[in-house]
C-alpha positions in Angstrom: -28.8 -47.9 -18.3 -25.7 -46.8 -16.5 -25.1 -48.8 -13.0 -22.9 -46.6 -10.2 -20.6 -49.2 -7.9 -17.7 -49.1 -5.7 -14.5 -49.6 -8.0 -12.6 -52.4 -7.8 -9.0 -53.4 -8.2 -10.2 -54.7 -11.9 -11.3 -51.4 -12.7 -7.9 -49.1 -12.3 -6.8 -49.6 -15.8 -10.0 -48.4 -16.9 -10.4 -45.6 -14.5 -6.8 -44.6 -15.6 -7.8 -44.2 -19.4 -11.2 -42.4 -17.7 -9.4 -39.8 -16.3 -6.7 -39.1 -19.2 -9.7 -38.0 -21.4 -12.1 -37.3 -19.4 -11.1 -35.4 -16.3 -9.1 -32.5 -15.8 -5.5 -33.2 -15.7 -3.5 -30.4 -15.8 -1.9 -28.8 -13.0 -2.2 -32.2 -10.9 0.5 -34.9 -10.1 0.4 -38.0 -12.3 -2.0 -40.4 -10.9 -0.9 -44.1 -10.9 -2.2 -47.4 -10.6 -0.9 -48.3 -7.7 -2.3 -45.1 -5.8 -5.6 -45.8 -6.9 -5.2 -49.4 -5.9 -4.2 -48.3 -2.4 -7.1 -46.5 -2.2 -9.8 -49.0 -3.2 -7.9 -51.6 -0.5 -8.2 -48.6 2.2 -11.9 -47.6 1.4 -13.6 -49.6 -1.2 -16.6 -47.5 -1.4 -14.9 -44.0 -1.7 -14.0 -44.6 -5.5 -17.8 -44.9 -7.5 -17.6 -45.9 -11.1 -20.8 -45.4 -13.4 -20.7 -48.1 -15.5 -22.7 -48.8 -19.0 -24.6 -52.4 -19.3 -21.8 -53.5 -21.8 -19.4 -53.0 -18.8 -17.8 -50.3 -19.8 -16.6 -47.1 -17.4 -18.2 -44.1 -18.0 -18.0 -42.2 -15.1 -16.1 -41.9 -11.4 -16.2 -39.4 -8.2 -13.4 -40.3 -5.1 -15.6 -39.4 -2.1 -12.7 -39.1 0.3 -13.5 -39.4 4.4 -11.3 -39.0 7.4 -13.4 -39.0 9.6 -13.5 -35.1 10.3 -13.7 -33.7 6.5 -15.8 -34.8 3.4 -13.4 -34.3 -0.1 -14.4 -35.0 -3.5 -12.1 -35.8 -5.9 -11.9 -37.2 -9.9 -15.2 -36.4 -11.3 -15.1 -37.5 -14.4 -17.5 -38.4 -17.1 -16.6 -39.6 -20.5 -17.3 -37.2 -23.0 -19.3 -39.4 -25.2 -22.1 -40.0 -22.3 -21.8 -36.0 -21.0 -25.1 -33.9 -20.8 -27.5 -36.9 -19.6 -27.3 -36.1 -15.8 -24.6 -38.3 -14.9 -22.0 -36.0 -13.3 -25.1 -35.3 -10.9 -25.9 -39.0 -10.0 -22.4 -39.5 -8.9 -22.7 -36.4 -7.0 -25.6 -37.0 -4.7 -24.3 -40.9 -4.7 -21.1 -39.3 -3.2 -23.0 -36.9 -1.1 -25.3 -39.5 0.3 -22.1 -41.4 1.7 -20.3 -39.0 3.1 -23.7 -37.3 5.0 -24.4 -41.3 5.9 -20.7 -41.4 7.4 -21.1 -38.2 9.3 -19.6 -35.4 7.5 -21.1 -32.0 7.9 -19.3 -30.2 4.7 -18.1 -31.5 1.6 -15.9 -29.6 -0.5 -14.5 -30.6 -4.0 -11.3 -29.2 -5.7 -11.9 -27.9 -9.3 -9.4 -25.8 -11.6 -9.9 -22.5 -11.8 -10.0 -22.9 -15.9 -12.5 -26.2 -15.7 -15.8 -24.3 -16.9 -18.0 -27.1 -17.4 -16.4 -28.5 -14.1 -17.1 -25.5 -12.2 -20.5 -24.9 -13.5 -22.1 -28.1 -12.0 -20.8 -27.3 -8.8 -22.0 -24.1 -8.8 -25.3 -25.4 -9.9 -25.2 -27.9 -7.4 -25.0 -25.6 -4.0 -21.1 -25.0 -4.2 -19.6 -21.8 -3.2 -15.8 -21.2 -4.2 -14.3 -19.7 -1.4 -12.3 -17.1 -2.3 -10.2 -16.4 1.2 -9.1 -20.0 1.1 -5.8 -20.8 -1.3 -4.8 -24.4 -1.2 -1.3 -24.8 -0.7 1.0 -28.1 -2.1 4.0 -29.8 -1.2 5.1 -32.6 -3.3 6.3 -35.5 -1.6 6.7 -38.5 -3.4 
């Protein structure tokens, strides 16, 4: 049985290793503890972690709020626990808090060379918008 939560500050090292071989990493900044620490202080629901009855971190979706747009970020699952609905539980979880906090549209980012990525969002009601480009300025 796998148990979806908020994170918590004990789980960033964890989430960390999660996302190096689970998520997709290239083309995206470095994420670092401290980032993801700030986060769960600022919103401690917006990071869900699917964890296994042994404790272990299997799975995590950042649904991200500001009060106007509805962002999903870091959907991960770990490879070893893939093709058992998962990615799809942390979805409507995510979904189901960000319709609850008033958001009208959610979008997600997701490479342009993620297949498996972009196939569950396309399964799941997605659209990529083609006439959009997302445009980045490095800051820190």
């Amino acid at each position: 049985m796998i148990e979806l939560r908020p994170a918590v500050l004990a789980d960033v090292p964890t989430l960390m290793e999660l996302w190096e071989v689970a998520a997709e990493n290239d083309s995206r900044p470095t994420d670092s503890a401290a980032k993801v620490e700030t986060l769960i202080a600022r919103d401690p629901e917006a990071c869900t972690v699917a964890v296994t009855a042994e404790g272990r971190v299997v799975g995590s979706l950042i649904s991200g709020w500001d009060g106007w747009r509805a962002h999903l970020y870091r959907l991960a699952v770990h490879p070893d626990v893939r093709r058992h609905g998962l990615a799809r539980r942390l979805l409507a979880h995510a979904e189901d808090r960000l319709v609850g906090l008033g958001a009208s549209r959610i979008d997600a980012m997701v490479l342009e060379g993620n297949d498996l990525g972009q196939s569950l969002w396309k399964s799941s009601g997605y659209e990529s918008q083609s006439e959009w480009r997302r445009w980045v300025r490095p800051v820190g």
